[in-house]
Structures are given as structure tokens and as C-alpha cells.
N, C-alpha and C positions, 0 to 999 in steps of 0.2 A: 504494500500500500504506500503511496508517495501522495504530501498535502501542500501543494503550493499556496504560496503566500502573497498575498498582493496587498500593496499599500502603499499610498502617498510620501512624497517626502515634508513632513512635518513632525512640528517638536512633539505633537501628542502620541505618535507611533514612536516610544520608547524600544530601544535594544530590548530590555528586557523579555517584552513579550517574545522577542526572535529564540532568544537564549534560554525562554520556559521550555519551548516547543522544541528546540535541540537537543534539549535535556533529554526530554521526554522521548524524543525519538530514539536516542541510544538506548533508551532503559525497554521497550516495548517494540523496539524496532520496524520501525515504519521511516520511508524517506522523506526527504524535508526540498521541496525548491523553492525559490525566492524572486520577488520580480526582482529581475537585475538595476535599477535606476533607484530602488532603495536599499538595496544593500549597496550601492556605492556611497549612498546619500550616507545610510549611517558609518563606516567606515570613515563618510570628510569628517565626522562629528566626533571620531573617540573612538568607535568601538574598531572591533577585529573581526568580519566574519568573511577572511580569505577564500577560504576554499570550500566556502557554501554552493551548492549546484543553485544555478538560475537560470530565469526564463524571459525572452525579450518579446515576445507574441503569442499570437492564440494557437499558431500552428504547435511552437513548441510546449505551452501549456496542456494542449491537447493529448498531445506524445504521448504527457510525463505522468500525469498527476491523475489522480482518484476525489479528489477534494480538494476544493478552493476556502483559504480565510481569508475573508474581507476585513483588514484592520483599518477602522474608521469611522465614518458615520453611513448616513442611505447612501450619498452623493457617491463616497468609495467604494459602494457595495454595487453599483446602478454600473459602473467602469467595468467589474467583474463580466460583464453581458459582454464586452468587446473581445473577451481573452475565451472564454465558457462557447460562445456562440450556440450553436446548434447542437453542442455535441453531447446536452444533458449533465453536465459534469456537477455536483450538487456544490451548493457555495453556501457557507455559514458566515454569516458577519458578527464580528465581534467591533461592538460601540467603544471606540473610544473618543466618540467627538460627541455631539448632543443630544440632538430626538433621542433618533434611532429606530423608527418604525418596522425598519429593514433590519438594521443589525441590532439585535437583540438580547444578544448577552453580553450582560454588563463585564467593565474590564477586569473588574477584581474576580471574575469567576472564569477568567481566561483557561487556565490552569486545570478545572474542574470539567470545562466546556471542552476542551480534546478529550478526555478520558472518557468521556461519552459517546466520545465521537469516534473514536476507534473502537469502541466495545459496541458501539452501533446502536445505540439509544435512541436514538430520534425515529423522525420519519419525516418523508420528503412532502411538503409543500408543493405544491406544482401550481406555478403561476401563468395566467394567460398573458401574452404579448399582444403587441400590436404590429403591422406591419405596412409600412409606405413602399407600395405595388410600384410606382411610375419612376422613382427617383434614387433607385438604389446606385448610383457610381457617383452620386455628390455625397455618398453616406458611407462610401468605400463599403459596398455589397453589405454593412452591417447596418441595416436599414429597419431595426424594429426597435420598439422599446418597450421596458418595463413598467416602467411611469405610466409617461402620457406623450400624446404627438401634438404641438403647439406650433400655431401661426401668429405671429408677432409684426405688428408694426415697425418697422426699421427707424424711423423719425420720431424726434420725441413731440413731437405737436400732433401732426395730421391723424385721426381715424381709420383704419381701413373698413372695407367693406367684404364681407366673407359669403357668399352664397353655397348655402349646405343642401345636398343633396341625400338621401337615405335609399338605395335601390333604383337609385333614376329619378326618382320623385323629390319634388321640391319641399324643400324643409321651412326652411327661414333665410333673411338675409339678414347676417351682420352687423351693426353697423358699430364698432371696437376698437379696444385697442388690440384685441384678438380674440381668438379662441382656442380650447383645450378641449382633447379626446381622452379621458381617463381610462385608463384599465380599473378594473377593483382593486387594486393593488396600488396605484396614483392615485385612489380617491382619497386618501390623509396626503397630500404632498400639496403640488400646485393648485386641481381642482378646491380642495379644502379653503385654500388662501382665498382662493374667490366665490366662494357660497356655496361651494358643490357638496353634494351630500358622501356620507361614508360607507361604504361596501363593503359586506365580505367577503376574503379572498376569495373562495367558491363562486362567485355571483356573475352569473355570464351574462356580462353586460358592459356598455359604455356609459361614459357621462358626456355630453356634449356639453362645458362650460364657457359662458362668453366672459373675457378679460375686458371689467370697467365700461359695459355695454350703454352707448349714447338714451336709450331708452331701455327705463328703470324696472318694468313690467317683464322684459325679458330673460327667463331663469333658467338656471341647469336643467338639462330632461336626459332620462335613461333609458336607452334603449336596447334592444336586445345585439348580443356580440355577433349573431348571425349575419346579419346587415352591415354593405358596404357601402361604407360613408364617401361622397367624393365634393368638391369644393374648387370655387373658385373666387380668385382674390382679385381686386381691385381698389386703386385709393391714387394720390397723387403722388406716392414715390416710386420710381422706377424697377424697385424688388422689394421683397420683403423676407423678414427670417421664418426659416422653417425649422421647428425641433424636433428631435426624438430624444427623451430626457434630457439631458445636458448639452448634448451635441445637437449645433445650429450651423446650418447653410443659407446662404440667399438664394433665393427663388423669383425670378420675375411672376407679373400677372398675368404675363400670359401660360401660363402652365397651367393642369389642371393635376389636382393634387386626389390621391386616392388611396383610403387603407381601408385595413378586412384583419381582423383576426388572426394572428400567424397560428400557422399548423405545427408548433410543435412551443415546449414550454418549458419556461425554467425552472430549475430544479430548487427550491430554498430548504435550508437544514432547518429543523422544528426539533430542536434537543427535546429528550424527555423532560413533562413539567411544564412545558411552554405552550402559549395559547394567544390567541388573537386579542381576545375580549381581553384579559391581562396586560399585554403591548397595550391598550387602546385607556384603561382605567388609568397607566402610571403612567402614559406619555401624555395625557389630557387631563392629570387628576380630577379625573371623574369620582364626585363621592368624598371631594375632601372639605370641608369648609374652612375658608381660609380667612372668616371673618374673627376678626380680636375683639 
């Protein structure tokens, strides 16, 4: 068994967590790879981990590894999808940044969260994606997200105009600073920010949320993940941003933008003990009164 490591280069991804899991890997014997741009990061910073096997892409990720840790928060775990791709490879995230909706085990239970995880305690999450059909070589062929798929205003003034289609059939028009397609899995992320309601993981469906919509009557609506959403934009700037989680491309108005459910889905670690409704009480203090 080999558990590749992926994490950003910041001060909150300590050596140490590298050095738990090194441990632990001599004593239970399981291999260790590491993305290689933060094991250099922390070698600039102090530490020593020479002759760690690492990994610089999804191909070699692929190769190597049985399991992915995501050290960081959702945003480092959401990166995990570029290296994982299609290939179902299960990814657990361990928080050490803030929410953490995604990543879910807190850091001080790092330690306790492999030991589970090689004795095989969990069970796999399967989340549904999303997939943009017309545009996969501005997205370098990794054209789905986790989240949510967002259309963005480029200008910070001007409105755009979004025309939503649901199976050919005319939906609404727009008229934003955008809009968001949630997965149930995005419905705590961006949608949330902007009215949208909460879903669970299970829930085959989307959210169509509009971003700061010029007319205040118009709200998030859910509809079913079966249906292929298509869209076209217009407004006075010559492109506008197109997203898939984090990752944004420009896209002119004249394109026509189209997604549909992808056919195959990511794998998230659910250690024994852990549960939705739990995530959703501590990261919302649902239930606490916080009046003095």
C-alpha cells in the first residue's frame, strides 16, 4: 500500500505531520510519496526529507499511490481532483486550515486518522461531479469539478446577462454578476455564500445560484442532476470568467457553455465515527447559543 501526500507550500502544513506518517510507515509498512514542490518547500525551511519518493503529476500519482492526504483546508483538498482525476483513487483530507467541510479530521487526530486508514475503517463517500462538455482544452482535459461550475463577470462594474437553458428549454435570463451550478457537495461552499440552500451529499441534484442578481425576487432553484444545463452569456465586456472550483479561464460571448453530470465520481475517505450532519453542527455551530 503507498499514500501520497499532497499539500501547499505554507507555514500551517508543519514537517511534522510528514515525519508522523514516516514514522508510521516504517512501523506498519506501507509506502509514503510526497508532492514534490512541498517537500522542497519544506527542506528551504529547516527540515531534511532527502530521499522521500515524490510525485510531480496525476500520471505519476496515478502509478504510485492507493490513497491520497489532503493537508489543508477544502480549497487543498478541491486541487486533489487535478492529480486523482478519473482514476477513483480515495482522498482523505486532513484540516489544517479553517472550515473544512471537505477535510475533516481535525489536525490533532492526524496520527489516529492513518491508523484507521490502513486498518481500513472508513468507507468511501462517492461524490457526484460536474462536467463542462464544450470547453475541455482551456481546462487542460481536467474539465469537471467538485464544487460548483461558475460564470463570472470579468469587470468590476458592468452586469452580465446569463441565458439558462435546462434540456433545450428556456429557463430564465440572468441578469448578475453571475451565476453558480452546485453539486451537493458545493452546496456549503460558494452557493451557501449566496442564498443557496444545503444538500446532502447523496442528493442528485443541482443548485442553479445567481451571484448579486439585479432583480431581488430571483432565487436559487434545484433541479434534478439528470438534466443538461446549457447557457449563454452576454454583457458589455468582450469575455468573461468561466470556473470549475478554483480554476478560471476566459471565455468570450460568443461560446455556448454546456454541462451534465460527469459519469464517474470521487472517491472521499468517511473514517469510522464521521458523519455529514456532524461536519455541518461544528462547522455552522448549529445548537450553540452564543448569547452572554
Amino acid at each position: 500500500m503507498t499514500i501520497a501526500v499532497y499539500a501547499r507550500n505554507t507555514k500551517d502544513n508543519f514537517p511534522h505531520y510528514l515525519e508522523q506518517l514516516l514514522d508510521l510507515a516504517a512501523k506498519e509498512s506501507f509506502g509514503v510519496i510526497v508532492y514534490k514542490p512541498y517537500v522542497e518547500f519544506l527542506n528551504e525551511t529547516g527540515s531534511s526529507f532527502s530521499n522521500i519518493p515524490t510525485f510531480c503529476n496525476a500520471e505519476e500519482l496515478i502509478a504510485k499511490a492507493d490513497y491520497v492526504i489532503s493537508l489543508g483546508g477544502d480549497g487543498t483538498l478541491l486541487e486533489t481532483l487535478e492529480f486523482v482525476r478519473k482514476s477513483g483513487i480515495p482522498v482523505l483530507g486532513v484540516n489544517t486550515g479553517r472550515l473544512g467541510f471537505l477535510a475533516t479530521v481535525y489536525k490533532e487526530d492526524f496520527s489516529k486518522a492513518i491508523q484507521q486508514l490502513i486498518k481500513e475503517k472508513y468507507t468511501l463517500d462517492k461524490r457526484e461531479l460536474i462536467v463542462l462538455e464544450n470547453h475541455a482544452n482551456e481546462f487542460q482535459n481536467v474539465n469537471y469539478a467538485l464544487n460548483e461550475f461558475t460564470i463570472h463577470k470579468k469587470e468590476s462594474g458592468a452586469m452580465i446577462h446569463v441565458d439558462t437553458y435546462v434540456d433545450g428549454v428556456f429557463l430564465n435570463s440572468y441578469f448578475a454578476d453571475g451565476l453558480i451550478v452546485s453539486t451537493p457537495t458545493g452546496s456549503t461552499a460558494y452557493s451557501l455564500s449566496c442564498g443557496g440552500p444545503i444538500m446532502l451529499p447523496d442528493s442528485d441534484n443541482f443548485i442553479i445560484t445567481p451571484i448579486a442578481p439585479h432583480n431581488l425576487n430571483v432565487r436559487p432553484i434545484v433541479i434534478s442532476n439528470n438534466k443538461i444545463l446549457s447557457f449563454k452569456v452576454s454583457g458589455r465586456s468582450d469575455n468573461f470568467n468561466v470556473s470549475l472550483d478554483s480554476r478560471t479561464q476566459l471565455v468570450t460571448p460568443q461560446s455556448e457553455l454546456v454541462i451534465r453530470l460527469a459519469d464517474f465520481k470521487f472517491n472521499l475517505i468517511n473514517l469510522e465515527g464521521q458523519h455529514f450532519f456532524e461536519t455541518l453542527r461544528n462547522k455552522l455551530l448549529w445548537g450553540l447559543d452564543k448569547r452572554q
